[in-house]
C-alpha positions as CSV (number, residue, x, y, z in Angstrom):
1,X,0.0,0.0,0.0
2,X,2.8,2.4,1.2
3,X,4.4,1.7,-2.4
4,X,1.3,2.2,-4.1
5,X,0.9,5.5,-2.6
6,X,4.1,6.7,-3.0
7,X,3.6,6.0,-6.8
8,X,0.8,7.8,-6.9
9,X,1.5,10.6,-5.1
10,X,4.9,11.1,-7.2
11,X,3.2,11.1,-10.4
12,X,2.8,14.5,-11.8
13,X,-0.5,13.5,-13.8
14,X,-2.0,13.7,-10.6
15,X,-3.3,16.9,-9.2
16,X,-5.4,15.3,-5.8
17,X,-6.4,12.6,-4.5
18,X,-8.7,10.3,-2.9
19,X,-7.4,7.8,-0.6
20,X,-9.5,4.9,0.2
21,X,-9.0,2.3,2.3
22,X,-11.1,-0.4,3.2
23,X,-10.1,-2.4,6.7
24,X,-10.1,-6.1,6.5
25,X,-9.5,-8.7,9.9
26,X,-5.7,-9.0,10.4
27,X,-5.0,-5.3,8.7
28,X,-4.1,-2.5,11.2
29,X,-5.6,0.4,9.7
30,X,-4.1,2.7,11.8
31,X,-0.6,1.6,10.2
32,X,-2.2,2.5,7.2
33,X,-3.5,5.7,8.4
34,X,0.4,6.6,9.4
35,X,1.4,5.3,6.0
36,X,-1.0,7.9,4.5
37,X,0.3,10.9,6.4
38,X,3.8,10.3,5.9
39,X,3.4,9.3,2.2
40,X,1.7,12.6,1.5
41,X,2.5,15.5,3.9
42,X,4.4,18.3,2.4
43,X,3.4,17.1,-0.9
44,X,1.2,19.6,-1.6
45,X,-1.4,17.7,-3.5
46,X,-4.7,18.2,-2.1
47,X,-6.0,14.9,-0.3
48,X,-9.1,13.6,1.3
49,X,-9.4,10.1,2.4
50,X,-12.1,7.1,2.8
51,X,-11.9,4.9,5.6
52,X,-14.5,2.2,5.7
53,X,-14.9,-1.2,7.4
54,X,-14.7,-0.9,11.4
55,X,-11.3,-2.8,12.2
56,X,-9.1,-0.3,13.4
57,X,-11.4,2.8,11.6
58,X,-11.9,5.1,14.6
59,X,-8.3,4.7,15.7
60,X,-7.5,5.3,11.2
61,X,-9.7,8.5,11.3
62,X,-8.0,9.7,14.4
63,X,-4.5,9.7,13.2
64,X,-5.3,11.1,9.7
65,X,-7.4,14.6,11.5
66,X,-4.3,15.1,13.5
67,X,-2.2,15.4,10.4
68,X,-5.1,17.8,9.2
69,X,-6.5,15.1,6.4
70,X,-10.3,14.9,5.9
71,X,-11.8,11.8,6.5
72,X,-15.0,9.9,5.5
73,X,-16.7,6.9,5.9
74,X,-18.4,6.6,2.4
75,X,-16.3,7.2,-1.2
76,X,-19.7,9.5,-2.2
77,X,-18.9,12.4,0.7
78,X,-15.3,11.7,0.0
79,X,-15.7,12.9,-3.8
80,X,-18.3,15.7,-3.2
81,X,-15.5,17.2,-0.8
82,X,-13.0,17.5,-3.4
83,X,-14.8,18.2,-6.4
84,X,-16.2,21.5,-4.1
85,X,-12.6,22.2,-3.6
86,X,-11.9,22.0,-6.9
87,X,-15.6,24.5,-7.5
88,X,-13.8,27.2,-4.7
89,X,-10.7,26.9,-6.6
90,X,-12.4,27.6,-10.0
91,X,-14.5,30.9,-8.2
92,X,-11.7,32.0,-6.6
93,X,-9.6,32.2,-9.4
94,X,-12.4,33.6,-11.8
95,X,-11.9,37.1,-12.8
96,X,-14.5,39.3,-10.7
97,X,-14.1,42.8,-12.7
98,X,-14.2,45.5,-10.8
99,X,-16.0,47.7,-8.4
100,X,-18.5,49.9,-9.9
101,X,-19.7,53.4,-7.7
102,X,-23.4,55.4,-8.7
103,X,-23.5,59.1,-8.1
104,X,-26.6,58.8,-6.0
105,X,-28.4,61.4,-4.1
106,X,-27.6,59.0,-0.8
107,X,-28.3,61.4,1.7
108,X,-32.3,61.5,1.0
109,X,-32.7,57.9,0.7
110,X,-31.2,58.0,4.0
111,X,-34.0,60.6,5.1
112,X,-36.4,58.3,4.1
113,X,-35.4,54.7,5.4
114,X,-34.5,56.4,8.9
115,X,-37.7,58.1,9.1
116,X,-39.1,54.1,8.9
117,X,-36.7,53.3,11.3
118,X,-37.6,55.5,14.1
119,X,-41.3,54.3,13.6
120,X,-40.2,51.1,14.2
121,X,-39.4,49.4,10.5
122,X,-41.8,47.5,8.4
123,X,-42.6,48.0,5.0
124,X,-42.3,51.2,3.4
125,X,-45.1,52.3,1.6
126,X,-45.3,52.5,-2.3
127,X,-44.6,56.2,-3.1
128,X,-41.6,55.8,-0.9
129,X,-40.5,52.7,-2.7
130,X,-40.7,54.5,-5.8
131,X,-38.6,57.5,-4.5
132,X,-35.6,55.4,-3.7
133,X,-35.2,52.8,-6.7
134,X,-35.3,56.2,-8.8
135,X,-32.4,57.8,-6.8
136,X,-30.4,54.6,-7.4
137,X,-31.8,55.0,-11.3
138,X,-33.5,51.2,-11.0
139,X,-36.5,51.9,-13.8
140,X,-40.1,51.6,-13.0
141,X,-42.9,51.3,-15.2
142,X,-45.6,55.1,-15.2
143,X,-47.9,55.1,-12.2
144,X,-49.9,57.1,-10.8
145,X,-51.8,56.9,-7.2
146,X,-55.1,57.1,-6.3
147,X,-56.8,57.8,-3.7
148,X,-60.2,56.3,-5.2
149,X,-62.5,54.8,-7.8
150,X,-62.7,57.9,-9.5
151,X,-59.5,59.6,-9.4
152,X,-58.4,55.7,-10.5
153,X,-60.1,56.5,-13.8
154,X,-58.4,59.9,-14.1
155,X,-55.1,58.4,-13.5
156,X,-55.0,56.1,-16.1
157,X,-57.0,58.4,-18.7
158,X,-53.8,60.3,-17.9
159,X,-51.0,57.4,-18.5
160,X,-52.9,55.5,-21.9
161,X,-54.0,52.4,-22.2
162,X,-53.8,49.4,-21.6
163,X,-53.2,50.0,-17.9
164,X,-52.6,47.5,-14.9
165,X,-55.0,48.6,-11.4
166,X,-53.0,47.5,-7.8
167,X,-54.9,47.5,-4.7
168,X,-52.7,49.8,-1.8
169,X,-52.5,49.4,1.7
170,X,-49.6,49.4,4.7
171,X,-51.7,45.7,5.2
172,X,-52.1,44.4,1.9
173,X,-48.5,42.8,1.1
174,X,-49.2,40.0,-1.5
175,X,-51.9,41.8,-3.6
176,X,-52.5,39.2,-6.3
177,X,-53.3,36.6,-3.6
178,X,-56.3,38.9,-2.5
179,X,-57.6,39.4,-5.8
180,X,-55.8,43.0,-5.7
181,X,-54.0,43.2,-9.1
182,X,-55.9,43.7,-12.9
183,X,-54.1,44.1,-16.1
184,X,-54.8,44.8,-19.3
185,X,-57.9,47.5,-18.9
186,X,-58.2,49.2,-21.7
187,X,-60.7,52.3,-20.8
188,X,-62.2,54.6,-18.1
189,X,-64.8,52.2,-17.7
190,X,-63.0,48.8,-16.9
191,X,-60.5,50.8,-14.7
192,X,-64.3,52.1,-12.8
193,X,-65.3,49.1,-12.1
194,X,-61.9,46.9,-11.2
195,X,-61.7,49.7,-8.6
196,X,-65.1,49.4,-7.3
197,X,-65.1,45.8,-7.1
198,X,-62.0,45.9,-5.0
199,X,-63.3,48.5,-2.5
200,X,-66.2,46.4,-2.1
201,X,-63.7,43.3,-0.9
202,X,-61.1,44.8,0.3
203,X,-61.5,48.0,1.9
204,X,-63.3,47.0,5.2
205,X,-60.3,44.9,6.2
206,X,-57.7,48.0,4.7
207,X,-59.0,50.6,6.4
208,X,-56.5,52.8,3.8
209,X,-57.0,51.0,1.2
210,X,-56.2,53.5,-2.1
211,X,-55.4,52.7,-5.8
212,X,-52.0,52.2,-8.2
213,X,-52.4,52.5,-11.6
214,X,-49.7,51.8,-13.9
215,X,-49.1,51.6,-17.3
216,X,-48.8,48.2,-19.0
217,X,-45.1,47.0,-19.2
218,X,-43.3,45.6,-22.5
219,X,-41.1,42.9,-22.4
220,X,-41.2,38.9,-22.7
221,X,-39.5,37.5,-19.6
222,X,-39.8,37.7,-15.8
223,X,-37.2,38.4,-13.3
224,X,-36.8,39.0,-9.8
225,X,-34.2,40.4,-8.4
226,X,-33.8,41.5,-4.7
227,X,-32.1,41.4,-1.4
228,X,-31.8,40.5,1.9
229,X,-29.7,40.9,4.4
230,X,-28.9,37.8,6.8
231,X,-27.9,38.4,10.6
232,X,-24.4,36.6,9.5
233,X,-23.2,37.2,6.2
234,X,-24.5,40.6,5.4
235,X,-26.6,41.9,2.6
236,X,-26.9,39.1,-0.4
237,X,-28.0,40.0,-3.8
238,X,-30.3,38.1,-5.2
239,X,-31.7,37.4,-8.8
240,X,-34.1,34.4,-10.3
241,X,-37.1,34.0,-12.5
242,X,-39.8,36.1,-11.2
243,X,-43.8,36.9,-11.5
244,X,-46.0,34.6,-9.1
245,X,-44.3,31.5,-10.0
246,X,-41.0,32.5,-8.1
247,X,-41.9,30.4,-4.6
248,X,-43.0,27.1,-6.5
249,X,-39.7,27.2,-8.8
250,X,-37.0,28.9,-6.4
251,X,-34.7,29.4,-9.4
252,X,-32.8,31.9,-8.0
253,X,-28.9,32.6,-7.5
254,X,-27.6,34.5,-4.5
255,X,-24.3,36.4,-3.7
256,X,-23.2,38.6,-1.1
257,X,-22.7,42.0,-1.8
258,X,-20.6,43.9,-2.9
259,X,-20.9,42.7,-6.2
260,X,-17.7,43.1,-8.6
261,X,-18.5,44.2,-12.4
262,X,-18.8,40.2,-13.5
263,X,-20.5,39.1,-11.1
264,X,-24.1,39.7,-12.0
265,X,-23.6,37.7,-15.3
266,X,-22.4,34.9,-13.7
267,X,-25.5,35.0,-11.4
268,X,-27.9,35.1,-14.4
269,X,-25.7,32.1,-16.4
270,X,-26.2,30.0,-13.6
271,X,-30.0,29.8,-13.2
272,X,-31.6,26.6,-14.1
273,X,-33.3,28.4,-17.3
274,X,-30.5,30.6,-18.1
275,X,-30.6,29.6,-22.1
276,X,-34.3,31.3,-21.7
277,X,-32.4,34.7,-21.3
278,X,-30.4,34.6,-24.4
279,X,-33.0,33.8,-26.6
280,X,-35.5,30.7,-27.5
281,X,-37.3,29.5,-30.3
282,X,-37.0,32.8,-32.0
283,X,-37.4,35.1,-29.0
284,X,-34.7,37.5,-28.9
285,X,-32.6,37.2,-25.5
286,X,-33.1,39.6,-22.8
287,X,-31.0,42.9,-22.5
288,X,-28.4,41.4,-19.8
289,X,-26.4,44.7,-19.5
290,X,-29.7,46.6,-17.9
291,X,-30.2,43.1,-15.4
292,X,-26.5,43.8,-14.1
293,X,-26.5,47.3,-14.3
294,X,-29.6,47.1,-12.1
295,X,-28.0,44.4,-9.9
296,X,-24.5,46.7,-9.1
297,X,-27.6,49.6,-8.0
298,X,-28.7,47.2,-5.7
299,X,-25.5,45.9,-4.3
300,X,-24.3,49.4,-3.8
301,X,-27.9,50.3,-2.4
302,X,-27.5,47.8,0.5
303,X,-24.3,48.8,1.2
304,X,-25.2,53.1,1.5
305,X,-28.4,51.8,3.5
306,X,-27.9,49.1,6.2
307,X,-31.5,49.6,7.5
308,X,-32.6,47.8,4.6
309,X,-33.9,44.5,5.9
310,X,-35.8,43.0,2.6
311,X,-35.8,44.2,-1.0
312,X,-37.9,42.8,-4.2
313,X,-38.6,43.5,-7.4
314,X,-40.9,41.4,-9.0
315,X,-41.8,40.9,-11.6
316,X,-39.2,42.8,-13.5
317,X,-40.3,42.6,-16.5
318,X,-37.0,42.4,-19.1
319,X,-37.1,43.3,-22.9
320,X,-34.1,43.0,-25.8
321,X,-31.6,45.1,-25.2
322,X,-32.3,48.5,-25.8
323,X,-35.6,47.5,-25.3
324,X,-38.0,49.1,-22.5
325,X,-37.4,47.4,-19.4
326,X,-38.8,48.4,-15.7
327,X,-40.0,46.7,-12.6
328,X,-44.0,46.4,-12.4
329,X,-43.8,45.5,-8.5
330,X,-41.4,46.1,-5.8
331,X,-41.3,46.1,-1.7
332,X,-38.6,47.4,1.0
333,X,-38.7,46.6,4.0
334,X,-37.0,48.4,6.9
335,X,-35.3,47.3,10.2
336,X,-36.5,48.4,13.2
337,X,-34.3,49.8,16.5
């Protein structure tokens, strides 16, 4: 075994190595074990090694995690260690680009999220929302607010047709759930009556319940993209396939911010349906510059704010490049003191 090793080990085809071992009766795996760590330390390969059988294992696994070599009982774990290794490696090595700085009006989206702060967090409310993606230049489809039926009507005489109606409330989170989203009206009379209808059900339980009406958005493929920001790793950028299908699929890729120039490609090439983005069937692909343009706002975003607890935008709704694209839907939440 010790020759075998050494053989290996010496042979400059080899850039790592699993070694297995498996303990029959009579065999002192420990000698083995010992045969292992002097055979390969200072070699600079990297090494993981597969002990199975139970004659002599334990003592086996002991020896070879006080030279600092990983140990497993099954060849499977043994493998999936190395080959994510060989993944860090890969990353690691990858260029990254560089970092990319906005000229943002910082100081008022500060205003605003400590405002939220001091009244203890939660969700800020849509005109709010709108007011910092458009100091960080993240584009939004025309709306207009309302505060009822009728002024609804107005608002979206005022925008064109076809228009899209959103129910509004500091309660109402998911509005499509609650029947609080229409699309595709096309005059003052559907827009009259979508409003109506969703006074009539939802305003007794939304006490300020009032109206979004926004102009229908171009475009042929649904993203999210988003943030949050975990208690241990800090902010993490996120982007996936979006609209209301985003919790049944999770196809979503997540890094932690800041973000370097490549990285929001990479993000996009790894989804599950990334051949979707650059075209199918005779669908033009989708303008990636915008998606990672919009994904370096966010990333600098979290980092200028760090009361933002929660960010989405979906869907964002992406055209060809040069294309119109713009975010239909979007939420921040804030963290309280």
């Amino acid at each position: 075994y010790t020759n075998a090793l050494r053989a290996v080990v010496a042979d400059e085809g080899v850039d790592a190595l699993i070694v297995m071992f498996v303990s029959p009766i009579m065999i002192d795996a420990a000698a083995v074990a010992r045969a292992i760590v002097a055979e390969t330390e200072g070699k600079g390969k990297p090494l993981v090694a597969c002990i199975m059988g139970r004659v002599g294992g334990d003592e086996a696994i002991r020896i070879l995690k006080e030279a600092g070599i990983p140990s497993f009982r099954f060849p499977e774990e043994a493998a999936q260690t190395l080959a994510g290794l060989m993944r860090y490696r890969d990353l690691s090595e990858r260029e990254r680009g560089k970092k990319k700085h906005f000229d943002v009006a910082v100081d008022r989206a500060r205003r605003i999220v400590n405002r939220k702060q001091r009244a203890g967090g939660g969700w800020l409310d849509s005109a709010e929302v709108r007011e910092i993606l458009g100091i960080y230049g993240i584009p939004m489809v025309e709306s207009r607010m309302a505060a009822d039926p009728q002024n609804a009507a107005a608002a979206a005489h005022s925008i064109g047709y076809p228009v899209v109606l959103k129910a509004e409330s500091a309660t109402l989170v998911h509005k499509s759930d609650q029947g609080g989203v229409v699309v595709g009206l096309h005059d003052a009379d559907e827009v009259l009556s979508a409003a109506r209808d969703m006074k009539n059900r939802l305003g007794k339980k939304h006490k300020d319940l009032s109206f979004q009406v926004q102009a229908m958005a171009r475009g042929h493929r649904e993203l999210l993209l988003g943030m949050t920001r975990d208690p241990g790793f800090g902010p993490q950028i996120v982007v996936g396939f979006g609209g209301v299908e985003v919790e049944i699929w999770k196809n979503v890729c997540m890094r932690a911010a800041p973000l370097l120039s490549e990285e929001p490609y990479r993000m996009m090439d790894s989804l599950h349906g990334a051949p979707l983005l650059d075209g199918f069937r005779g669908e033009p692909g989708i303008d990636k510059d915008l998606v990672a343009d919009c994904l370096l706002r966010l990333s600098q975003m979290a980092e200028d704010l760090p009361q933002l607890a929660e960010l989405d935008l979906n869907p964002f709704i992406v055209g060809a490049p040069g294309a119109a694209s713009a975010t239909v839907d979007a939420r921040i939440s804030v963290l309280g003191k």
